[in-house]
Z-matrix of the N, CA and C atoms (Angstrom, degrees):
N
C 1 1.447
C 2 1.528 1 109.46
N 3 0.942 2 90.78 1 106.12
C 4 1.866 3 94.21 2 151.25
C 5 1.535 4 153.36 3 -13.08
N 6 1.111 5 115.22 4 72.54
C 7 1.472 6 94.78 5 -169.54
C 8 1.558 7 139.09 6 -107.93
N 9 1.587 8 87.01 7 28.97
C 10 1.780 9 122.09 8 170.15
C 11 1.528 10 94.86 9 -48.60
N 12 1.404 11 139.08 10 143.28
C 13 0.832 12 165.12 11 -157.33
C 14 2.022 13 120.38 12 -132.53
N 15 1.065 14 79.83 13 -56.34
C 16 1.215 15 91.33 14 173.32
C 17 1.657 16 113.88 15 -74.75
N 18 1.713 17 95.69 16 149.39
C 19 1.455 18 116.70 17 -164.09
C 20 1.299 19 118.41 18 -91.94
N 21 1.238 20 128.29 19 169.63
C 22 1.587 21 135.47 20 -175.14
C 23 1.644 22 93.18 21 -84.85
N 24 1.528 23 100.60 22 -50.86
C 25 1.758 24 105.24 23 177.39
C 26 1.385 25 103.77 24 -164.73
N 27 1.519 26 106.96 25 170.39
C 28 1.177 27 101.54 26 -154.04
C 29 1.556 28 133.89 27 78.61
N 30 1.204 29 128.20 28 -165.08
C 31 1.539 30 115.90 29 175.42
C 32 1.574 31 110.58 30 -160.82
N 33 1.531 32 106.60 31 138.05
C 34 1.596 33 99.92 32 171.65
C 35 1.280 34 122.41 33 -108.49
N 36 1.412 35 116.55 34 147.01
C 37 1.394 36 133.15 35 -156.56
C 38 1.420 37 97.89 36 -107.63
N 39 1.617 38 120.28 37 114.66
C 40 1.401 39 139.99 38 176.20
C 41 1.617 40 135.69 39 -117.86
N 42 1.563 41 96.95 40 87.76
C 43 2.042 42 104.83 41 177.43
C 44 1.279 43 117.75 42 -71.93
N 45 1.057 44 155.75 43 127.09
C 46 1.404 45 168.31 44 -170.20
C 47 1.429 46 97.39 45 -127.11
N 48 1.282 47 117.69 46 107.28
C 49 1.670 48 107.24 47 137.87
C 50 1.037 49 151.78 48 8.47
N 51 1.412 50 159.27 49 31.76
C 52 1.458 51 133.24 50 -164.80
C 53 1.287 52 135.39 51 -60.81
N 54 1.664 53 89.50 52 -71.71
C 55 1.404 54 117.08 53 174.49
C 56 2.020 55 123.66 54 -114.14
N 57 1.056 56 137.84 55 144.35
C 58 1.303 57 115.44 56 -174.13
C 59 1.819 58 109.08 57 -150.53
N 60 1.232 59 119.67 58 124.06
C 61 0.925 60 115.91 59 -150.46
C 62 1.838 61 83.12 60 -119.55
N 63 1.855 62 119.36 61 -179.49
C 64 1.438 63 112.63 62 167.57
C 65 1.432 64 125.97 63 -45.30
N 66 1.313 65 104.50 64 -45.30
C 67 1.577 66 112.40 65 -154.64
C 68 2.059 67 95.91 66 -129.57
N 69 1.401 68 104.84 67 20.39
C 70 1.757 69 91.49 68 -169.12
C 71 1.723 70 83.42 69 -168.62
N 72 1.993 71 93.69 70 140.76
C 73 1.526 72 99.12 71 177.43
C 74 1.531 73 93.73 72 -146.52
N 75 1.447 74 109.31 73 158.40
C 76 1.365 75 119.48 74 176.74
C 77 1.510 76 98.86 75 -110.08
N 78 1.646 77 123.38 76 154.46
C 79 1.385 78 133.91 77 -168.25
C 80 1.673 79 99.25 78 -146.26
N 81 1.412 80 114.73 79 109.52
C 82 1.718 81 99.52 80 149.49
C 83 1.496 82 114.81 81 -65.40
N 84 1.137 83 97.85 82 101.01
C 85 1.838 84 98.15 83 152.39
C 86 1.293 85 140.09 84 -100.18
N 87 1.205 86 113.91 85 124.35
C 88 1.598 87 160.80 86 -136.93
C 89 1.616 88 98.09 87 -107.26
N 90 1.422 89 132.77 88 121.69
C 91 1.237 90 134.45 89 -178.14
C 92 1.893 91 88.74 90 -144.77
N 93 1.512 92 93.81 91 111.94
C 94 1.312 93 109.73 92 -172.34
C 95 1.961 94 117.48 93 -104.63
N 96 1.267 95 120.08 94 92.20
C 97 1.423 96 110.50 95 178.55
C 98 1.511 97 98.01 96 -88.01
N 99 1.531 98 98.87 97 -174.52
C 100 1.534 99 104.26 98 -176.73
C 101 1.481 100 110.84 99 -76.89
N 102 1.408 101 132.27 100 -0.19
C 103 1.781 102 103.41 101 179.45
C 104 1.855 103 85.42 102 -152.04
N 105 1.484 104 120.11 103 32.81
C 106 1.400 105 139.29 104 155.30
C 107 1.662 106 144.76 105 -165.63
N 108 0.848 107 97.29 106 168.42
C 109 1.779 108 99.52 107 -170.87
C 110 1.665 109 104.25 108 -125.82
N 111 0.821 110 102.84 109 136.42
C 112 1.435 111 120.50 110 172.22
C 113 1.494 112 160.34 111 -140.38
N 114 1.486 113 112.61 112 73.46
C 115 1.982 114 134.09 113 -124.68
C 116 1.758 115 90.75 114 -82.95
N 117 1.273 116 97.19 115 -169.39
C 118 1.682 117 114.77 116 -152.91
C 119 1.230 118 100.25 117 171.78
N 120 1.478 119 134.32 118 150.90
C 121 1.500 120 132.56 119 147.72
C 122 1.599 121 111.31 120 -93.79
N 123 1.175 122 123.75 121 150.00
C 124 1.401 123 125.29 122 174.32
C 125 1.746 124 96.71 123 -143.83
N 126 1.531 125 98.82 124 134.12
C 127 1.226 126 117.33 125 179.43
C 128 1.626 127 88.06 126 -107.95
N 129 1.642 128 111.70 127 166.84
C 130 1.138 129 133.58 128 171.27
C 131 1.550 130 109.62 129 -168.56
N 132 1.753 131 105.96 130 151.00
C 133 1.199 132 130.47 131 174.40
C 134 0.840 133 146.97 132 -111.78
N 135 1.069 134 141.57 133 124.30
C 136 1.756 135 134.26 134 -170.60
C 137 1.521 136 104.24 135 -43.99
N 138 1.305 137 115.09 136 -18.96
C 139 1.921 138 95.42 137 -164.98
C 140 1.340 139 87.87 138 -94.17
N 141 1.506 140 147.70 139 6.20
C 142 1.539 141 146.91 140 167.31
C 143 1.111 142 125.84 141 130.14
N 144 1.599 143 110.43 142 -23.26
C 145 1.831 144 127.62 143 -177.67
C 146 1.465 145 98.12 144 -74.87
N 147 1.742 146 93.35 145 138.43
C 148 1.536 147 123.13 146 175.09
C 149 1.437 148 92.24 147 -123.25
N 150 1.161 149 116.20 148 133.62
C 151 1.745 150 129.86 149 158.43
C 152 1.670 151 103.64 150 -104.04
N 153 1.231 152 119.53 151 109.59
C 154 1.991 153 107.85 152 155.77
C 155 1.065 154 106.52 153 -121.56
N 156 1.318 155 113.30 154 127.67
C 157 1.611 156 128.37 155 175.90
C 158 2.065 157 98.48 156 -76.47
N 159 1.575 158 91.73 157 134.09
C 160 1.255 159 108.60 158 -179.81
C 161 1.579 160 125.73 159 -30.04
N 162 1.650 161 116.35 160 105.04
C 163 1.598 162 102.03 161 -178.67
C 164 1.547 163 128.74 162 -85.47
N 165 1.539 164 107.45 163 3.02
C 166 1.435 165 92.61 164 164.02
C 167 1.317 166 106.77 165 97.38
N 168 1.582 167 126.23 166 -11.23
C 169 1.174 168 150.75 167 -167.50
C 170 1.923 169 110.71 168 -88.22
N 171 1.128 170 113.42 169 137.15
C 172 1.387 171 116.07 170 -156.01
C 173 1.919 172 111.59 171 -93.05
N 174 1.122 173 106.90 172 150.24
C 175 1.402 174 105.50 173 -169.44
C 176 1.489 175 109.76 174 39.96
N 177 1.755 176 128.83 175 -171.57
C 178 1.072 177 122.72 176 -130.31
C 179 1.745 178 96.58 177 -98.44
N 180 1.563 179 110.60 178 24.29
C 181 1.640 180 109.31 179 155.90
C 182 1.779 181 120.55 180 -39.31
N 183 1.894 182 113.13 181 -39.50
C 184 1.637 183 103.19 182 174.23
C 185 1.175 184 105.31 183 -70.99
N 186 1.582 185 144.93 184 -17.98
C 187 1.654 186 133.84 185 -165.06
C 188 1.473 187 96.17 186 -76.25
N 189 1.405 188 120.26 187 -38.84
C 190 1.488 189 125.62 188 -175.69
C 191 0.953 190 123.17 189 -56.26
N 192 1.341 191 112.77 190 -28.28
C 193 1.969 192 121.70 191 -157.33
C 194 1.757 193 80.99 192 -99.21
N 195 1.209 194 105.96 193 -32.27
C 196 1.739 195 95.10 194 -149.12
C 197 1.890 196 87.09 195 -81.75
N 198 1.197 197 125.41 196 -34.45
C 199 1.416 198 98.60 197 168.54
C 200 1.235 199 134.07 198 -108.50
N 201 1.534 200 116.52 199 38.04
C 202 1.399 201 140.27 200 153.45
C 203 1.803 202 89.46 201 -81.28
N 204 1.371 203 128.93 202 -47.42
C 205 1.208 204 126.48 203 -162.45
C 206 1.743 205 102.78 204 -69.69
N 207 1.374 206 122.63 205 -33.68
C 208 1.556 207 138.82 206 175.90
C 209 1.158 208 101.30 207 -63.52
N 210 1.571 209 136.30 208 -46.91
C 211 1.223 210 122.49 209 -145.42
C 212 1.692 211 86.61 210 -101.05
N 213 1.040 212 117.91 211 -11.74
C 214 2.089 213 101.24 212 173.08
C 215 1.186 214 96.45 213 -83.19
N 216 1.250 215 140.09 214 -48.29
C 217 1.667 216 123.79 215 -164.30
C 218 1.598 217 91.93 216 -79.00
N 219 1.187 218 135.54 217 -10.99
C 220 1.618 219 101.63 218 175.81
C 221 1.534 220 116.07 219 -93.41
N 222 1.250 221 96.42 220 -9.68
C 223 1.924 222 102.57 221 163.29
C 224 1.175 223 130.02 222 -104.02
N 225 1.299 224 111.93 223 15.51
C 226 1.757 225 137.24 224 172.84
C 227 1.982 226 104.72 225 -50.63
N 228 1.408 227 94.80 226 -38.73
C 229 1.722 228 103.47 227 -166.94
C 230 1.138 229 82.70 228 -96.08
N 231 0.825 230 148.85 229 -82.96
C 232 1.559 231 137.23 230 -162.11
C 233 1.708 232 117.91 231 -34.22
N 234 1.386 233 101.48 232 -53.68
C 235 1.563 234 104.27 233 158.57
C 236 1.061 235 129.54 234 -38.85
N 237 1.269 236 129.70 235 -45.52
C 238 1.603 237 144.92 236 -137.94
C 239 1.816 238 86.94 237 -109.37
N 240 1.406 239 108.53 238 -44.28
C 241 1.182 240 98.32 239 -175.50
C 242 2.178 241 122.58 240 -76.41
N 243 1.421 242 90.16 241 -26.53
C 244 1.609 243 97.02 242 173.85
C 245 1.424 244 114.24 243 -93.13
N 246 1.621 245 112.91 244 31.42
C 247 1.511 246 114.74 245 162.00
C 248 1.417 247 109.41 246 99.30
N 249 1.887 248 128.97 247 -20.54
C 250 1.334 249 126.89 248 -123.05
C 251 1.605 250 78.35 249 -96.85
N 252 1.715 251 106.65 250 -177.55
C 253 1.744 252 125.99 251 135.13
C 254 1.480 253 118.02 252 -21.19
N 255 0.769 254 148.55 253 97.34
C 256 1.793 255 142.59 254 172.63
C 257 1.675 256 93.07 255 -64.07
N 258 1.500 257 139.19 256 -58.74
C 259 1.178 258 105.85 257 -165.15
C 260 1.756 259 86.57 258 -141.70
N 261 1.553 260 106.74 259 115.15
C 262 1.433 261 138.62 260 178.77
C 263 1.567 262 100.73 261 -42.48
N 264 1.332 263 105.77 262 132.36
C 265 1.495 264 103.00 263 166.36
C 266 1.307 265 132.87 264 -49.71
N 267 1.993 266 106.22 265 -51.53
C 268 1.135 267 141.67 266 -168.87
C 269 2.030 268 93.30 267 -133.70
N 270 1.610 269 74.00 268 138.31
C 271 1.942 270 101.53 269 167.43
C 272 1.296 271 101.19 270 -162.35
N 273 1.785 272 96.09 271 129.11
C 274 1.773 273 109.36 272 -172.02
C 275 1.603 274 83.10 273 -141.71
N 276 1.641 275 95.63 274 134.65
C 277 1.180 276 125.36 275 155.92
C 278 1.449 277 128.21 276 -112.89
N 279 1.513 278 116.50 277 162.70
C 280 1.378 279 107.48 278 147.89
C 281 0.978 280 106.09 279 -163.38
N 282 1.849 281 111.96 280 140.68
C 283 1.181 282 137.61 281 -172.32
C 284 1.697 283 117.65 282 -99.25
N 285 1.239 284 129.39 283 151.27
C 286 1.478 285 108.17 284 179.92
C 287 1.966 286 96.09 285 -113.54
């Protein structure tokens, strides 16, 4: 299996785990074009706030990551409450 990352076109959006606390997790995020990568940390919270420090990533590829990073902390409670993971090891996207 493959573990090229990078896209034909378009770009994929990559959370990793770091750190994970009850209610708060840290994520390297990974913004993958076809001939670069481009990381960030993003914290998030159960009450909905995402912080991502700037990835360096061109045109509006950081708006993408940063509300892939919004939309896990606003389903953190919902998770937690239907039994699930509260904060996913791994989250891979891709956008075209």
């Amino acid at each position: 299996m493959s573990r090229n990352l990078h896209p034909t076109e378009g770009a994929r959006f990559l959370l990793e785990r770091t750190t994970e606390q009850d209610t708060r997790a840290t994520y390297r995020a990974s913004v993958y074009t076809r001939d670069s990568v481009f990381t960030a940390v993003a914290t998030v919270d159960e009450d909905g706030t995402a912080e991502l420090g700037p990835t360096g990533a061109p045109g509006d590829l950081d708006e993408r990551m940063r509300t892939i990073a919004k939309l896990l902390a606003r389903d953190a409670t919902r998770r937690r409450d239907d039994g699930l993971v509260v904060w996913p090891v791994r989250i891979l996207r891709w956008r075209k």
